[in-house]
DSSP file (Angstrom, degrees, kcal/mol; ACC not computed):
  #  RESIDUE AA STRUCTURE BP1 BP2  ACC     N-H-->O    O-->H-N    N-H-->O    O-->H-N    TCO  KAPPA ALPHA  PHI   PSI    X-CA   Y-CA   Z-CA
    1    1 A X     >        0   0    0      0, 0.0     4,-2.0     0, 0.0     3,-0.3   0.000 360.0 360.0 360.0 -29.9    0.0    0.0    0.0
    2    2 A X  H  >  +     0   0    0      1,-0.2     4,-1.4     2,-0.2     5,-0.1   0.985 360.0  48.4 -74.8 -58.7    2.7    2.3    0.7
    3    3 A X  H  > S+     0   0    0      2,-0.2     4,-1.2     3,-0.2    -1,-0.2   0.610 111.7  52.7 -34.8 -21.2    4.4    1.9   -2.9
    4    4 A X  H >> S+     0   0    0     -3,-0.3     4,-2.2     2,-0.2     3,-0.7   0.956 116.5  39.8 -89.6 -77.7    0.9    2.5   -4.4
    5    5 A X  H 3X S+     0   0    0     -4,-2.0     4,-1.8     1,-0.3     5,-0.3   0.754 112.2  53.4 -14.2 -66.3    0.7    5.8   -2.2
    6    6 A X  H 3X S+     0   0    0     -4,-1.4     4,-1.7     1,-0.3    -1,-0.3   0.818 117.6  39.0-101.6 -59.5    4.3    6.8   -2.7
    7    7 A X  H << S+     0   0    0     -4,-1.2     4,-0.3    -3,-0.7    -1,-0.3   0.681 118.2  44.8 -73.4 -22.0    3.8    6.6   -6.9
    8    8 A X  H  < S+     0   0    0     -4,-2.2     3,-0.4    -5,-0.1    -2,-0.3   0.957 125.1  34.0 -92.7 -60.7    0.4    8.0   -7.1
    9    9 A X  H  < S+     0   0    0     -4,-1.8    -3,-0.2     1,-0.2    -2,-0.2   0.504 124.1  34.2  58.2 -63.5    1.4   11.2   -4.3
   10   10 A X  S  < S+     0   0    0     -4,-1.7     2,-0.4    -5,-0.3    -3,-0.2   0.460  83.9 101.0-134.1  -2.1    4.9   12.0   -5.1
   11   11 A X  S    S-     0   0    0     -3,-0.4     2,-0.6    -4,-0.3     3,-0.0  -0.658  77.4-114.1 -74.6 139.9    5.8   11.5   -8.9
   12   12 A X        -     0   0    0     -2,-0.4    -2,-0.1     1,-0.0     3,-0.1  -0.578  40.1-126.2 -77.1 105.3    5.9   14.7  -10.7
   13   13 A X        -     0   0    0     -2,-0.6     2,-0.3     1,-0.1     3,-0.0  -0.055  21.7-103.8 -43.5 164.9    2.8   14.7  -13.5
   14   14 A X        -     0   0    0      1,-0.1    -1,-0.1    -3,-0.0     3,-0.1  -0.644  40.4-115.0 -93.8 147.7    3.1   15.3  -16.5
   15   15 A X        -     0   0    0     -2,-0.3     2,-0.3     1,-0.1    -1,-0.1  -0.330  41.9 -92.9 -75.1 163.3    1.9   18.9  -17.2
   16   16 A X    >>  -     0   0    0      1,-0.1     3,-0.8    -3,-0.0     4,-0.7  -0.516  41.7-114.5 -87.8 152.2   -1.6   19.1  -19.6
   17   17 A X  T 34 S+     0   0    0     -2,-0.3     7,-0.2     1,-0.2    -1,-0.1   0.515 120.2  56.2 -62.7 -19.7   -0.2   19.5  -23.3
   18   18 A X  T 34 S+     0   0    0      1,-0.1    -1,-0.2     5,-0.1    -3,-0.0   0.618 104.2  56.1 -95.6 -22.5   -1.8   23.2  -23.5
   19   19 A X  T <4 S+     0   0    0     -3,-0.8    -2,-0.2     2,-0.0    -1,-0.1   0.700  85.3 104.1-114.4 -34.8    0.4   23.9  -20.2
   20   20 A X  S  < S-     0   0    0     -4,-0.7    43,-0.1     1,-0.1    -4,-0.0  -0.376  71.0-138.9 -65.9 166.8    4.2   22.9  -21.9
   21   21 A X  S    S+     0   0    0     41,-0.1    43,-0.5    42,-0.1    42,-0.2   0.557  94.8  65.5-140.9 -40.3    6.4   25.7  -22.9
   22   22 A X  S    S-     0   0    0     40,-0.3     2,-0.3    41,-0.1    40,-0.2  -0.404  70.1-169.9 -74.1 165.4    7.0   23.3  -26.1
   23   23 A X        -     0   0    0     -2,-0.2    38,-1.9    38,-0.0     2,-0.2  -0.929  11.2-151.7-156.9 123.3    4.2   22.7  -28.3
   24   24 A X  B  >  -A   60   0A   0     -2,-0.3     4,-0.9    36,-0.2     5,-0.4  -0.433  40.3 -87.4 -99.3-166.3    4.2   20.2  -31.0
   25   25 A X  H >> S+     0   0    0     34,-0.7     3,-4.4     1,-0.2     4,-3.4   0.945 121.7  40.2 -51.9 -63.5    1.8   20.8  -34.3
   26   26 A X  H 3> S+     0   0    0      1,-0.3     4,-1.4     2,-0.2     5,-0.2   0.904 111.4  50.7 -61.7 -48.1   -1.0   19.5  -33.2
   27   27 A X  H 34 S+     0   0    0      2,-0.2    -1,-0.3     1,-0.2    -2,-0.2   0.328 113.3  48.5 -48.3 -13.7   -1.1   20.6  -30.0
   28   28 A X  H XX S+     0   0    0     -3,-4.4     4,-1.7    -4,-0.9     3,-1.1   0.692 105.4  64.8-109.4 -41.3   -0.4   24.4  -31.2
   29   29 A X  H 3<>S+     0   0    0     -4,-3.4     5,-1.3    -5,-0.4    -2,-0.2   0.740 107.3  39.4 -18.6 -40.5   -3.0   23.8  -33.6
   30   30 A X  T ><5S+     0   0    0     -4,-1.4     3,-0.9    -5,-0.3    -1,-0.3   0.875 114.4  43.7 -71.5 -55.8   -5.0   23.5  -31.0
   31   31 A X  T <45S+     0   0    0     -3,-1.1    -2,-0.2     1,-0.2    -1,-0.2   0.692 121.4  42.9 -86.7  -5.6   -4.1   26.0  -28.5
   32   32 A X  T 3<5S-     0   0    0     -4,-1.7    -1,-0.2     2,-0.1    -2,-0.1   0.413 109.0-133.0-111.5   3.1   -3.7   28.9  -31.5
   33   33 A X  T < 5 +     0   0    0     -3,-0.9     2,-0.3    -5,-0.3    -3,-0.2   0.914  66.8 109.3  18.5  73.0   -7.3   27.3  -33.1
   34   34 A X  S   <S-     0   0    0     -5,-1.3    -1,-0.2    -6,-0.1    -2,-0.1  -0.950  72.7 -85.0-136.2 170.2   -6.0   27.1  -36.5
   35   35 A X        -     0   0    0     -2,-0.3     4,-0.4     1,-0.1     5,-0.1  -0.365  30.2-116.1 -71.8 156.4   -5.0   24.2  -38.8
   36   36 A X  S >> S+     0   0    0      1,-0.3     4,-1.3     2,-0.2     3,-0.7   0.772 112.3  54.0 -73.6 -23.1   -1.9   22.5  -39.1
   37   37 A X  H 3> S+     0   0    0      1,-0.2     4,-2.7     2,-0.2    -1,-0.3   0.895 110.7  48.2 -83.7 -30.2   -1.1   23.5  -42.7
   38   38 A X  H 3> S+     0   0    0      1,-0.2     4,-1.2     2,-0.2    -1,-0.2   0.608 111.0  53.2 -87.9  10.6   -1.5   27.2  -41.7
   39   39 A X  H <> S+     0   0    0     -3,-0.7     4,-2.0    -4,-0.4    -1,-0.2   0.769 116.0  38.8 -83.9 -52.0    0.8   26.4  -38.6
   40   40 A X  H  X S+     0   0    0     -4,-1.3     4,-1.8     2,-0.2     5,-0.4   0.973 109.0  61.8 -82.0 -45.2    3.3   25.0  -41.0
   41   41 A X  H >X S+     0   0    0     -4,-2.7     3,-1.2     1,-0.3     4,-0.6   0.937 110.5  43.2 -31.9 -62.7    2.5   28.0  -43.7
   42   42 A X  H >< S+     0   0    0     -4,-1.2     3,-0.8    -5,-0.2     8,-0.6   0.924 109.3  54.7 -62.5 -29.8    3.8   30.5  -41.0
   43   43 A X  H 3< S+     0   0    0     -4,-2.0     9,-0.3     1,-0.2    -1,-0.2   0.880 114.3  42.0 -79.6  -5.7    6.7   28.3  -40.0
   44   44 A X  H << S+     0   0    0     -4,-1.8    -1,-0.2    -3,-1.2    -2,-0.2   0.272  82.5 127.9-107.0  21.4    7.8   28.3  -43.8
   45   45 A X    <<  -     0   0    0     -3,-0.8     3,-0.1    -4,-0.6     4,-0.0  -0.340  57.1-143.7 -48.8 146.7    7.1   32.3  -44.6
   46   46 A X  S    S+     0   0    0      1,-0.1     2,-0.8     2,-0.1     3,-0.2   0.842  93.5  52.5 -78.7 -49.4   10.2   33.8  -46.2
   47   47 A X  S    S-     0   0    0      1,-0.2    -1,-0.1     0, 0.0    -2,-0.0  -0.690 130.4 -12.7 -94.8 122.4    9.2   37.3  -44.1
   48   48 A X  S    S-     0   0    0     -2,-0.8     2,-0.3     1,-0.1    -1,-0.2   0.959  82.6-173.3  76.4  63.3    8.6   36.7  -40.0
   49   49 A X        -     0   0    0     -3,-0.2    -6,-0.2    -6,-0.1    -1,-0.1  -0.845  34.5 -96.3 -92.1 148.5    8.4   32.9  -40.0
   50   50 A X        -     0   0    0     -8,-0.6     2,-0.7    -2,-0.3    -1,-0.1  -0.209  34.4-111.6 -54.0 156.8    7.6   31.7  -37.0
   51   51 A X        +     0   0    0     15,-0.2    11,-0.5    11,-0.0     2,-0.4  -0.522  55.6 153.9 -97.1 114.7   10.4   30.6  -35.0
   52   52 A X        -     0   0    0     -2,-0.7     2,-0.3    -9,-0.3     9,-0.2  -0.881  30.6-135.1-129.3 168.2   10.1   26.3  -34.8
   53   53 A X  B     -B   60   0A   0      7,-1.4     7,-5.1    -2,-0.4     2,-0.4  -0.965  14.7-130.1-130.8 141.5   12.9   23.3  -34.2
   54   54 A X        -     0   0    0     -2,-0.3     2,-0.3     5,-0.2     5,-0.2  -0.900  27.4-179.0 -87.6 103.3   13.3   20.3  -36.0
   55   55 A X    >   -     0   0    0     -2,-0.4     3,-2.8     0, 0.0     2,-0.4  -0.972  63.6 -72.0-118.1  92.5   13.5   17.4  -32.9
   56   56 A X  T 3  S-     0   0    0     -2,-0.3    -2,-0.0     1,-0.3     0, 0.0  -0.224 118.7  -9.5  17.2 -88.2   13.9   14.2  -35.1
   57   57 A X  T 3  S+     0   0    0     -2,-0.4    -1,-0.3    -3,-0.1    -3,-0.0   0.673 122.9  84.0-109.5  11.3   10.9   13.8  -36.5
   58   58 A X    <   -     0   0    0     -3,-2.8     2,-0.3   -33,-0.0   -34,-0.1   0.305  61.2-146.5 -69.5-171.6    8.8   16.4  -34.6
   59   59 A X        -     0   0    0     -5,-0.2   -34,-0.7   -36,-0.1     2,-0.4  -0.807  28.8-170.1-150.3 143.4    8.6   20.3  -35.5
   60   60 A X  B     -AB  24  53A   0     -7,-5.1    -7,-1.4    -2,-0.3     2,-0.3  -0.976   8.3-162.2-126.6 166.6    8.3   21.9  -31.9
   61   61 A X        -     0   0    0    -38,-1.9     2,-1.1    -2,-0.4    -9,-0.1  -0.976  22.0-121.2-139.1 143.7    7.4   25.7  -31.3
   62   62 A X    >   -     0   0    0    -11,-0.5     3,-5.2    -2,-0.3   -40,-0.3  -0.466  21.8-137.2 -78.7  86.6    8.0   27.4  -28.2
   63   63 A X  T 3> S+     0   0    0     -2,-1.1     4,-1.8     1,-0.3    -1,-0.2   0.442 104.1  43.0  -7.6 -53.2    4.9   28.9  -26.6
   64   64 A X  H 3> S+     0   0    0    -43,-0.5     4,-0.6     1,-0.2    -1,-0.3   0.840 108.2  65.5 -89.7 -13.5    5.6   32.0  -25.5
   65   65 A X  H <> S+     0   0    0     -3,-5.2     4,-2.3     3,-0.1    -1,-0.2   0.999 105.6  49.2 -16.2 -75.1    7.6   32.3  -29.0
   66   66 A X  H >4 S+     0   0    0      2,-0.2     3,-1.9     1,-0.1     4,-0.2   0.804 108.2  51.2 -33.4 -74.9    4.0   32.1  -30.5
   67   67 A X  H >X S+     0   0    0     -4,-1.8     3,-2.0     1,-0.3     4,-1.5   0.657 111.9  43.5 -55.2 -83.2    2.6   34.5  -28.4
   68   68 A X  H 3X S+     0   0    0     -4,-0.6     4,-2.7     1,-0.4    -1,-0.3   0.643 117.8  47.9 -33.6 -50.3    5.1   37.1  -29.0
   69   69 A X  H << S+     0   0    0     -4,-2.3    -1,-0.4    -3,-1.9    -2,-0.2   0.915 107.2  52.5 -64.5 -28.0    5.1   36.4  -32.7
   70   70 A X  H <4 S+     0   0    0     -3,-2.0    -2,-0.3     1,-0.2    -1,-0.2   0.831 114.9  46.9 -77.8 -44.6    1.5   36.4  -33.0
   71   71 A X  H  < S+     0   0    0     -4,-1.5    -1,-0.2    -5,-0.1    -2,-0.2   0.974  88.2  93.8 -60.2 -52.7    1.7   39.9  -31.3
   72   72 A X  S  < S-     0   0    0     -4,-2.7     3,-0.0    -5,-0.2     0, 0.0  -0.116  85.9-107.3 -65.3 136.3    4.5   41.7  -33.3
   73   73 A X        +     0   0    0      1,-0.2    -1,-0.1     2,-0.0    -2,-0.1  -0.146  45.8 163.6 -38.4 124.2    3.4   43.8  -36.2
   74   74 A X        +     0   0    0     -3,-0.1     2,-0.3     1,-0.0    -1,-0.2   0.719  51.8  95.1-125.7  -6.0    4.3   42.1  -39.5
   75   75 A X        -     0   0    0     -3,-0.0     2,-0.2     0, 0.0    -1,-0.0  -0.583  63.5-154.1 -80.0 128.5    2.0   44.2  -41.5
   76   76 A X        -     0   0    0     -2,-0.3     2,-0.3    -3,-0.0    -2,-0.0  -0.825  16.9-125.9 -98.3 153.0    3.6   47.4  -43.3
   77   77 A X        -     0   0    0     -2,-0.2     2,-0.3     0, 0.0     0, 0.0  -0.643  19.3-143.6 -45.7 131.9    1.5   50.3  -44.0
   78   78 A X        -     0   0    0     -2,-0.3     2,-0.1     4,-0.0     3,-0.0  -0.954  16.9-131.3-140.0 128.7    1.3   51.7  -47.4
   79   79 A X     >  -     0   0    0     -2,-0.3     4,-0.7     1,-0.2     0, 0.0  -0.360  29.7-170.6 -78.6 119.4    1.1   55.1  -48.3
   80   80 A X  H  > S+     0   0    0      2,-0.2     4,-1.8     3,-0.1    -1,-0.2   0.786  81.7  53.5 -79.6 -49.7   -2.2   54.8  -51.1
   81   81 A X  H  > S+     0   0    0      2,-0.2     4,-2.4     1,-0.2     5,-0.3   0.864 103.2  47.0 -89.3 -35.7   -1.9   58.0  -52.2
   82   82 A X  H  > S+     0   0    0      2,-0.2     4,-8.2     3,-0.2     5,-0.3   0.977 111.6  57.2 -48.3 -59.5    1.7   58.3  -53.2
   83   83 A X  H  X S+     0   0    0     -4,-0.7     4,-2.1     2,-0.2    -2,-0.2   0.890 114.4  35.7 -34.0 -81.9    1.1   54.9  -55.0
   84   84 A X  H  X S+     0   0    0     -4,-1.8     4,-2.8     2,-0.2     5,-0.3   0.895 117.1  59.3 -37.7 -70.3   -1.9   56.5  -57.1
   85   85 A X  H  X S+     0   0    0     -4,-2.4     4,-5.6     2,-0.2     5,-0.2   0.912 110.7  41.4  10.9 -75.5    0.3   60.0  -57.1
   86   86 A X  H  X S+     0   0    0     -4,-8.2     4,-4.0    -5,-0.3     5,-0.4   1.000 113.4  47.0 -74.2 -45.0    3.1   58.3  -58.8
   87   87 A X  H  X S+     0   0    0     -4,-2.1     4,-0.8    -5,-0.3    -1,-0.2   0.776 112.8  54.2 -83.5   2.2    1.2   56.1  -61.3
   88   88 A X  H  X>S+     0   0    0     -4,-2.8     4,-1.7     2,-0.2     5,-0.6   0.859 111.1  46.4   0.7 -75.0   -0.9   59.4  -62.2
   89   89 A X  H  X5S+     0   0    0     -4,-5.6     4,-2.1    -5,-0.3    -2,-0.2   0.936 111.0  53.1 -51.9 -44.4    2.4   60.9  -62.8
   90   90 A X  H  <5S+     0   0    0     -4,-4.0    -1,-0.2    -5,-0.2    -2,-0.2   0.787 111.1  43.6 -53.5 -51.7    3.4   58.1  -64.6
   91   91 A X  H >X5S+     0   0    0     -4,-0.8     3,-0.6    -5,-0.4     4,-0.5   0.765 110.2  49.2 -75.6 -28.2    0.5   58.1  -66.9
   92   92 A X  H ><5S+     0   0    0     -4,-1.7     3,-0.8     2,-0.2    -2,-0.2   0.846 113.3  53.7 -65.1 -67.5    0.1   62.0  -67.9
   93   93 A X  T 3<<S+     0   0    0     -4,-2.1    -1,-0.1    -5,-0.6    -2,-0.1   0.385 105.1  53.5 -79.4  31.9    4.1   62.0  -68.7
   94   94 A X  T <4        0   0    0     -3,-0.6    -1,-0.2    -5,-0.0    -2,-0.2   0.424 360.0 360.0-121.3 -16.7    3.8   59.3  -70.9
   95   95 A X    <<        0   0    0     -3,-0.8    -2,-0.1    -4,-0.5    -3,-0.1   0.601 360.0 360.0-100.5 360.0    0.8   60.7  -73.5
């Protein structure tokens, strides 16, 4: 009885999968409620990918990564009117 006690009591649990500091795909899938291909889409962007490791055959990403990427601006502003401006200009000095 005491061994029964002594393993159910005093072994460190395993933390809930939402709760680890690692995250594998599915499991950020989850916690960011999106799909796994747009999980993997961000982790292969050429600008701002999300930041993952390759763990043999795993991909992991580090929570508080996510969060921080999911926060940072990745979007630029662009000035509409210059844009218009110039190909205005563009079109008038060409006829």
């Amino acid at each position: 009885m005491a061994e029964t006690y002594f393993s159910a009591h005093h072994l460190p649990r395993e933390q809930p999968k939402q709760n680890r500091e690692w995250l594998d795909l599915k499991t950020l899938t989850q916690y960011a409620t999106v799909s796994e291909r747009t999980v993997r889409q961000w982790i292969h962007r050429t600008a701002n990918p999300l930041p993952a490791v390759r763990v043999h055959t795993k991909i992991l990403v580090r929570r508080s990564a996510f969060d921080l990427w999911l926060e940072s601006p990745r979007l630029e502003t662009i000035d509409v009117a210059s844009i218009v401006d110039e190909m205005v200009s563009d079109l008038v000095g060409t006829n």
